[in-house]
N, C-alpha and C positions, 0 to 999 in steps of 0.2 A: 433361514432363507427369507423369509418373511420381513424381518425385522432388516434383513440389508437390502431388499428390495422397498422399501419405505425410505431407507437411507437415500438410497440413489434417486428415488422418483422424485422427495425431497430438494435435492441438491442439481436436478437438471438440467436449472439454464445452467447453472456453473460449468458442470461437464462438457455440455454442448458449444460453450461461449470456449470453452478451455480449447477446444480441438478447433474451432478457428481463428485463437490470438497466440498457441501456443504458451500463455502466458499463465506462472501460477503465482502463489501468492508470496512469491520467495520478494517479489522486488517490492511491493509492502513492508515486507519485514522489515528488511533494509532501511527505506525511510523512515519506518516508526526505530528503527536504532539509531539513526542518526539527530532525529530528532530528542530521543533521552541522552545523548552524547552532547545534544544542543543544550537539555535542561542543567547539566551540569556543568557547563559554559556558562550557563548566565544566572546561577546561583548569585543572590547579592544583587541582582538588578533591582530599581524600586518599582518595574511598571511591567505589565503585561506585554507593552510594545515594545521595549527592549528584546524581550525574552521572544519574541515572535521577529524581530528581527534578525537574530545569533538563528535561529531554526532556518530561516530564508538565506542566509549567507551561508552554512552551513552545507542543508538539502541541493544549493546553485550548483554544487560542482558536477552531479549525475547529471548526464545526458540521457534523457528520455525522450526516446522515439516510440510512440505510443499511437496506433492508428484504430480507431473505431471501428467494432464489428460491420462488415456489411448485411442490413438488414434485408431476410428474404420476403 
């Protein structure tokens, strides 16, 4: 009990920001997939800005509507 009470007190703005965006870390995931989906697409490019372009064309097609906690 201990050891998951440290867990929690640890992690609590998360908890507390989680119950007012709703939001977990599923839609992260997603962009860090799309984005290894991107590095595989631009295998063979010769420059860093290629490959950050293929990521930006890529991640463009989500719509995210993403509004900032209101701070109390």
């Amino acid at each position: 009990m201990i050891k998951v009470a440290k867990t929690i007190k640890r992690h609590e703005i998360g908890i507390q920001r989680w119950f007012i965006t709703k939001m977990t870390n599923g839609f992260l995931e997603s962009v860090n997939s799309l984005v290894q989906a991107s590095k595989c697409k631009a295998r063979g490019y010769r420059s860093i800005r290629n490959y950050i372009a293929v990521i930006y064309a890529t991640v463009n097609k989500l719509a995210i509507n993403v509004q900032p906690p209101v701070a109390k």
